[in-house]
C-alpha positions in Angstrom: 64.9 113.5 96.9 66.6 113.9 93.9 67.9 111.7 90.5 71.6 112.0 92.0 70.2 111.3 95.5 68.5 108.5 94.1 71.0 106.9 92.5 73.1 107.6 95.6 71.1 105.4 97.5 70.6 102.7 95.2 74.6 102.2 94.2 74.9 102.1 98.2 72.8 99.2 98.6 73.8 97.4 95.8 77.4 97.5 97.2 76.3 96.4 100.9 73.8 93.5 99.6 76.0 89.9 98.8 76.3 88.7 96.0 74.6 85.2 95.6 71.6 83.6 94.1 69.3 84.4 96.0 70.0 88.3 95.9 70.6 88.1 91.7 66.6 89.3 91.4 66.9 91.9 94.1 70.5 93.3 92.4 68.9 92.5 88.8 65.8 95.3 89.9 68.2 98.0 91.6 70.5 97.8 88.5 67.3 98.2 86.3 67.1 101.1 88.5 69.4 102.8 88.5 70.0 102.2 84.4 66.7 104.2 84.3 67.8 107.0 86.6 70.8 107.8 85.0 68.9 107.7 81.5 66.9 110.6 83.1 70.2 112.6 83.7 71.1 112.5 80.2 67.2 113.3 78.8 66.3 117.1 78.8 64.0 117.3 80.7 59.9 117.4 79.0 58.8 120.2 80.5 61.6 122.5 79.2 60.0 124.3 76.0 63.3 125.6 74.8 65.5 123.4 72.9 68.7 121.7 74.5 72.2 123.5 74.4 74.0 122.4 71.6 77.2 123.1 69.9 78.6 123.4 66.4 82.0 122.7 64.9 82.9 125.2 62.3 83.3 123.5 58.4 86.8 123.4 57.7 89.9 121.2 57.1 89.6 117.7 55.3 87.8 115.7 57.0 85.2 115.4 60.2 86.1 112.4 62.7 83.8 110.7 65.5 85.4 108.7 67.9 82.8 105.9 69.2 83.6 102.7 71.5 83.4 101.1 74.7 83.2 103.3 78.0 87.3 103.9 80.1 89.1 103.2 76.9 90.6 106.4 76.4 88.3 108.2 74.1 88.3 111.7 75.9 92.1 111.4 76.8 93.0 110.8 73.2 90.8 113.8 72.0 92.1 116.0 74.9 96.2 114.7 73.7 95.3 115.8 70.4 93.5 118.6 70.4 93.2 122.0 73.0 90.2 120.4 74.5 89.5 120.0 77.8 87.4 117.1 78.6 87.0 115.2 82.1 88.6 111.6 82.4 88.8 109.5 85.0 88.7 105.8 86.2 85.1 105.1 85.7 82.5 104.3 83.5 80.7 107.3 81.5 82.3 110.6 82.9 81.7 112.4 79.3 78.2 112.8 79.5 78.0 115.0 76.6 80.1 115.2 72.8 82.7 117.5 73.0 84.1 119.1 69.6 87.8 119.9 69.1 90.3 121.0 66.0 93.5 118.9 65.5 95.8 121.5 63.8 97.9 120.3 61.4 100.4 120.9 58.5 99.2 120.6 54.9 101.5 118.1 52.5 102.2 119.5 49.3 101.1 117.1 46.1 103.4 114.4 45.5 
C-alpha cells in the first residue's frame, strides 16, 4: 500500500468517525497521521542519490518577489493572472506542492 493509499484510508475514516470527546484522541492520532504522510510526499525520497529537480529564474528586471501566506488564499491564481504561468488551483488546502517561477513583463518608466 502506498503514501497516497494511505492517506486515502485515513482521510476516509476520519470523515466516517463522529466528532465528540470521546473520539478527539482517536481523530487527534489519524490527523498526526496523516500530517506525517503527506510530509513524506513532499521529502525526496533518502534513497535517491541524485539531487532533486530544481529550477532557476533567470537574473533580470528590478526586482525578485516571493509570495508567502496562508493555504486557498489566492497565491497561485494571482501568480498565474499576472504572469504566463500555469499553476493548479483549486478549492482545497495545498494543491501547489512545489514553487513555481514566472516573469511579470512590464513597461519601463522613464526618470521623472
Amino acid at each position: 500500500m502506498g503514501i497516497l493509499e494511505k492517506i486515502s484510508e485515513i482521510e476516509k475514516e476520519i470523515a466516517r468517525t463522529q466528532k465528540n470527546k470521546a473520539t478527539e484522541y482517536h481523530l487527534g492520532l489519524l490527523k498526526a497521521k496523516l500530517a506525517k504522510y503527506r510530509a513524506q510526499l513532499l521529502e525526496p525520497s533518502k534513497s535517491a542519490s541524485s539531487k532533486g529537480e530544481g529550477f532557476d529564474v533567470m537574473k533580470s528586471g528590478d526586482a525578485r518577489v516571493a509570495l508567502i501566506g496562508f493555504p486557498s488564499v489566492g497565491k497561485s491564481t494571482f501568480l498565474s493572472l499576472m504572469t504566463s504561468t500555469a499553476s493548479e488551483a483549486a478549492s482545497y488546502e495545498f494543491t501547489t506542492l512545489t514553487c513555481i517561477p514566472g516573469v511579470i513583463e512590464g513597461k519601463a518608466v522613464a526618470g521623472r
